[in-house]
N, C-alpha and C positions, 0 to 999 in steps of 0.2 A: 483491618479496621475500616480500610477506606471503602472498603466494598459494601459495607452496612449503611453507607450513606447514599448509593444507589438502592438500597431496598428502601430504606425510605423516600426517595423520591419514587419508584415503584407506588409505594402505598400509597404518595399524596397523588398520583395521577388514577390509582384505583378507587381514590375516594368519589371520583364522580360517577363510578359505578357499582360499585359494593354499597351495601344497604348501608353500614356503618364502619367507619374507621376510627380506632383513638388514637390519639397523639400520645407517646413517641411508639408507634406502633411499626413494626415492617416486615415485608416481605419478600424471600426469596426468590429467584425466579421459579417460576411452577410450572408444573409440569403439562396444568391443565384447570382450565375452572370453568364452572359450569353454572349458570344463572345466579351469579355473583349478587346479583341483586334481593339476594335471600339469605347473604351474609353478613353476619352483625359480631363485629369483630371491636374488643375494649380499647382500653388502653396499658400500653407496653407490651403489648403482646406479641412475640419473635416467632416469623414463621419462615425457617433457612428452607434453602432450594429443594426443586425437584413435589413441592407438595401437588395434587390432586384433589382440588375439593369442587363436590359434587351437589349440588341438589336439585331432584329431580319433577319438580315443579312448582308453579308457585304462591301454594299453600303452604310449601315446606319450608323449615330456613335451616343452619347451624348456626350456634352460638358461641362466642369464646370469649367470656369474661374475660376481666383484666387479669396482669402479671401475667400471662399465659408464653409458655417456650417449647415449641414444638419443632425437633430435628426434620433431618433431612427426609425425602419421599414418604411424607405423609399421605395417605391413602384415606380420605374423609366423606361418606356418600350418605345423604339421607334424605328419605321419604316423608317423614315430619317432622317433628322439633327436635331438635339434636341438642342436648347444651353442655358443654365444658366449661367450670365453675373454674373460678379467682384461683390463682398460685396454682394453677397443676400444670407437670410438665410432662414431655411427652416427648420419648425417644424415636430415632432415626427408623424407619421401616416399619413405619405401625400402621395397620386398619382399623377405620372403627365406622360403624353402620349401626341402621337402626330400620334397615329393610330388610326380609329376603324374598327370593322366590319360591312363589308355590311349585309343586312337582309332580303331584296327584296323578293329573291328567295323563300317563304315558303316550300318549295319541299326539302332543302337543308339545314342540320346543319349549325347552324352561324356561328361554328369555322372553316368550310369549305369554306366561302365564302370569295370573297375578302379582304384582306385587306384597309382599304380608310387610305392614310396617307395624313395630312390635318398639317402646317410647326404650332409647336407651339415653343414659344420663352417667355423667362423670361428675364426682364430687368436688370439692374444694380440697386442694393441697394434695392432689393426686401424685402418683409417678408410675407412667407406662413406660415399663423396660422396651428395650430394641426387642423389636420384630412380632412385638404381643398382636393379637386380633382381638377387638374388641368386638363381638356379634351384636346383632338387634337382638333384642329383650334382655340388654346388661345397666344395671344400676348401682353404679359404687359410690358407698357413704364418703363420707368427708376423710381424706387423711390414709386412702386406699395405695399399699404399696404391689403394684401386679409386675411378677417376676419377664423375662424377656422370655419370649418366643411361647407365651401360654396364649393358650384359645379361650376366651372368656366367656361365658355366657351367664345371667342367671343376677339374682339380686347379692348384693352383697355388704355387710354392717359398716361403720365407720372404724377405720382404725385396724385394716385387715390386711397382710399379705397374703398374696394369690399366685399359685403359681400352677405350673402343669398345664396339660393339653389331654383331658379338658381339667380348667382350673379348678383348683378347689383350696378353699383357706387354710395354712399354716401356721399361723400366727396371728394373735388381737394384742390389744395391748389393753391390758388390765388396768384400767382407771383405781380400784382398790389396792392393789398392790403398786402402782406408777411404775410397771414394766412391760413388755413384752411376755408374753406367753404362747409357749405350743398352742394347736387347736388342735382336734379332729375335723376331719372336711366339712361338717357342718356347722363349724365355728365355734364350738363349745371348747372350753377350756379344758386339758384332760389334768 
């Protein structure tokens, strides 16, 4: 416990370089941050050790609404606006991005080539299992449950588990009936 109050003091000496901090916000030691001044971070939001968060220049930022609880070696990179909505939380060894590289060119290193930023967005009331990847061009609705160790990609409705590599929805939760139900991968209730 006593160690959480080194993360906040961590935070309150980050605040004079992170775009924003909320109070009682903290964070772990990290692993690595990268133009921090493109990060806008609420209030209460828990960020344990080992995290990497990245943005790679600065028109881009990441977001992370309030209530936000993010495990260990978080792995966070983006190209443009990245945003992680109120009450989602987010397990130990997870990626999540909203760039990639192009590949076309075979003549040319891939870390040479373009960048493709493609808008990914995390809903309200989320939860990323351990070790999930989140790709750029992923958008999950409000209330998204994505299983551990799945590869994300793609849009996805409120109220969905997600799971597999590559994911695809299992489960909604049927507002007419106020239960859960199977889906088929494209969400449809069977």
């Amino acid at each position: 416990m006593i160690f959480k109050i080194f993360w906040i003091i961590r935070a309150l000496i980050y605040k004079a370089f992170i775009g924003k901090i909320g109070f009682p916000s903290y964070i772990g030691k990290p692993v690595y941050l990268g133009r921090i001044n493109r990060v806008f971070i609420g209030k209460k939001v828990r960020i344990f050790p080992g995290a990497r968060i990245e943005v790679i220049d600065n028109l881009s930022s990441i977001v992370f609404e309030d209530d936000i609880s993010v495990g260990q070696n978080l792995h966070i990179i983006s190209g443009g606006n990245l945003i992680i909505k109120t009450r989602t939380t987010i397990s130990a060894n997870v990626f999540i991005s909203n760039l990639d590289h192009d590949y076309k060119a075979i003549e040319v290193h891939i870390l040479e080539q373009p960048n493709i930023i493609r808008e990914t967005l995390i809903g309200e009331n989320c939860f990323i299992g351990y070790g999930a990847v989140i790709q750029a061009g992923t958008i999950l609705g409000n209330h998204c449950i994505v299983g551990s160790n799945s590869v994300v990609r793609g849009s996805f409705p409120d109220y969905s588990v997600i799971v597999g590599a590559p994911a695809k929805v299992v489960k909604r939760y049927n507002a007419d009936k106020k239960q859960w139900e199977k889906t088929n991968p494209e969400g449809t209730f069977i």
